[in-house]
C-alpha positions as CSV (number, residue, x, y, z in Angstrom):
1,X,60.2,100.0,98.6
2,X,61.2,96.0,97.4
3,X,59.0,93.7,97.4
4,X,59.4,90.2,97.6
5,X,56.6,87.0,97.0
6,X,56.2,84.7,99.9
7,X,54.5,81.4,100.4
8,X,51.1,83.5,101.8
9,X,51.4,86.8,99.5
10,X,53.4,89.9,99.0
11,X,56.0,90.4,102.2
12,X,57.7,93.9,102.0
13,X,61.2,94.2,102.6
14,X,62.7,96.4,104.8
15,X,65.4,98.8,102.9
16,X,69.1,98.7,104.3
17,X,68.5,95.4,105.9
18,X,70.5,92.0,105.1
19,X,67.2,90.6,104.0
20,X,66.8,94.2,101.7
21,X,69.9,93.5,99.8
22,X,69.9,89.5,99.5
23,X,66.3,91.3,97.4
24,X,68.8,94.2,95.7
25,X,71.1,91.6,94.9
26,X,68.5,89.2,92.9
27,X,66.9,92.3,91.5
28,X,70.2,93.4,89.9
29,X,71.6,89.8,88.9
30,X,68.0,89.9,86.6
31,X,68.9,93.4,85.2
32,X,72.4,92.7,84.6
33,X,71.2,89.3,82.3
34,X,68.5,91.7,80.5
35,X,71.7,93.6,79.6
36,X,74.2,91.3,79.2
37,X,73.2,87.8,78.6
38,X,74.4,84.9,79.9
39,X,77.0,85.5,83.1
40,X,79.1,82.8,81.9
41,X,79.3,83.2,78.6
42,X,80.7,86.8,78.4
43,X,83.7,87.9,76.3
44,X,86.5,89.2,78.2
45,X,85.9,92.2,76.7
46,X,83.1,94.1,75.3
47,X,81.9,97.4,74.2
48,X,78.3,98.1,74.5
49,X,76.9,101.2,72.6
50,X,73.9,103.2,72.8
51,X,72.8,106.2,70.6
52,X,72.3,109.2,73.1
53,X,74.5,107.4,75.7
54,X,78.4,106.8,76.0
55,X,80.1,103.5,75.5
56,X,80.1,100.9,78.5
57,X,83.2,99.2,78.6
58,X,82.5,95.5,79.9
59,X,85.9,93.3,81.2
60,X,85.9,90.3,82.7
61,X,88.1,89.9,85.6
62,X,87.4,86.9,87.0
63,X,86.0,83.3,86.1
64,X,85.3,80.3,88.8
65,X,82.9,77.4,88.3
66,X,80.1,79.7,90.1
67,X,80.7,83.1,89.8
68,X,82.0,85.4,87.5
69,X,83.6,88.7,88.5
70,X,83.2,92.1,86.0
71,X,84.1,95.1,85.5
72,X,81.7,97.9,84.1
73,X,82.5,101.5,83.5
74,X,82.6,104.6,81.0
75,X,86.0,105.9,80.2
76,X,86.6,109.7,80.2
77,X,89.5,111.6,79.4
78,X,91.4,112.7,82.2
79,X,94.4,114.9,81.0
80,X,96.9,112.9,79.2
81,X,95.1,109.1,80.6
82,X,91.2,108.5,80.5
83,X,89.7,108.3,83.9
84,X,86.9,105.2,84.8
85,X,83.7,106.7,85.8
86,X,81.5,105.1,87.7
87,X,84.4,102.2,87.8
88,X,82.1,99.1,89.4
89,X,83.3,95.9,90.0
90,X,80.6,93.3,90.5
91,X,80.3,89.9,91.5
92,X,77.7,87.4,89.9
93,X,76.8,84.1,91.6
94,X,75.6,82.4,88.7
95,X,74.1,79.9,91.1
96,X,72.2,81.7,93.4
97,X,71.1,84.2,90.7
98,X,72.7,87.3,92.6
99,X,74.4,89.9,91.4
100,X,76.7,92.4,94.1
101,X,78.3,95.3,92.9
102,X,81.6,94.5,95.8
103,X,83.8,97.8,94.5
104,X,83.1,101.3,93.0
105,X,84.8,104.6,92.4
106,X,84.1,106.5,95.9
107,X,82.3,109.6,93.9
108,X,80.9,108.9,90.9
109,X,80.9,111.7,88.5
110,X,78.3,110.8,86.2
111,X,74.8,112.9,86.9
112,X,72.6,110.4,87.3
113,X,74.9,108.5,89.8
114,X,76.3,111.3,91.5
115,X,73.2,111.0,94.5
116,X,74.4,107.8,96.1
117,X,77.8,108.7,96.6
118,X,77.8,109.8,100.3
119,X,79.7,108.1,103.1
120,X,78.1,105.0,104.9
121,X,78.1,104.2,108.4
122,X,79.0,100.6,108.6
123,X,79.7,97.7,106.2
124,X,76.2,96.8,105.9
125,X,75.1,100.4,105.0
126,X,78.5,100.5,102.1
127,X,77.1,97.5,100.1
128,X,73.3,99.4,100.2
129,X,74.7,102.1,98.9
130,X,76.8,100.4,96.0
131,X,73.8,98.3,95.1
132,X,71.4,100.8,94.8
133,X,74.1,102.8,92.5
134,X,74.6,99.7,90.6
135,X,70.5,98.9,90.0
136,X,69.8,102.5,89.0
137,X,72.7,102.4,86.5
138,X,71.6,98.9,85.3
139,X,67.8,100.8,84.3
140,X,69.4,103.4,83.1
141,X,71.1,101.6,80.4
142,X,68.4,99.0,80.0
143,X,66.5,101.9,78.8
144,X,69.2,103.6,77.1
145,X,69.0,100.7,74.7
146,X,72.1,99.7,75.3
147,X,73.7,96.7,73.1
148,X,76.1,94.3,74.0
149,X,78.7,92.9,70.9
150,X,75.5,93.9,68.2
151,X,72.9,92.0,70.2
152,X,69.7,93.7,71.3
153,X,70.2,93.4,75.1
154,X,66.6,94.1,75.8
155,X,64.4,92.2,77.7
């Protein structure tokens, strides 16, 4: 269940609501900067490697003055071309400090991931779904001890 603090104490947030993933959204926009560092400071490109994990392939698609746009995904090889699995695009509002995976691969094939790829019954429902894909993902790599160009991206 999220949480959230408010003025009088601890308000719980109900899940699949539009207050649920505005807390989603912040949760993951703090995972992604244990990860990766600064938002706006990212290389186009990056690799970053783990020892008992494959390489995440970072791009940068998008720069504006208050949002960044990336791309994160493993590459697998799919016949003659490699296939991008779990393939997310996400959008970071630098600031508002919220992170919102806006694209994915509609089935995952990695094992961890594979759960949260099931259809979704409106728009609302679609971006829970992605979201909760992306976070899980996010801690999965966090404690994969992921690195990002030979930094420690730990907390």
């Amino acid at each position: 269940m999220l949480v959230t603090i408010a003025e009088r104490g601890v308000v719980l947030v109900e899940p699949r609501s539009f207050t649920g993933l505005m807390t989603l959204y912040e949760t993951n926009f703090l995972r992604l900067r244990w990860l990766l560092g600064d938002p706006a400071r990212l290389p186009l490109h990056a690799v970053s490697v783990a020892a008992d994990d494959l390489p995440l392939h970072l791009r940068v698609l998008e720069r504006a003055p208050y949002t960044t746009v990336i791309h994160l995904t493993y590459w697998f090889p799919a016949g003659a071309c490699l296939a991008a699995d779990p393939d997310l695009t996400v959008r970071v509002y630098r600031d508002a400090r919220l992170a919102e995976a806006c694209a994915c691969a509609p089935r995952p094939h990695h094992r961890a991931l594979s759960p949260y790829a099931r259809a979704a019954s409106g728009a609302l429902e679609q971006r829970w779904i992605m979201n909760v894909m992306l976070g899980k993902w996010l801690d999965f790599l966090l404690a994969s001890d992921h690195q990002l160009a030979g930094r420690r991206a730990g907390r």
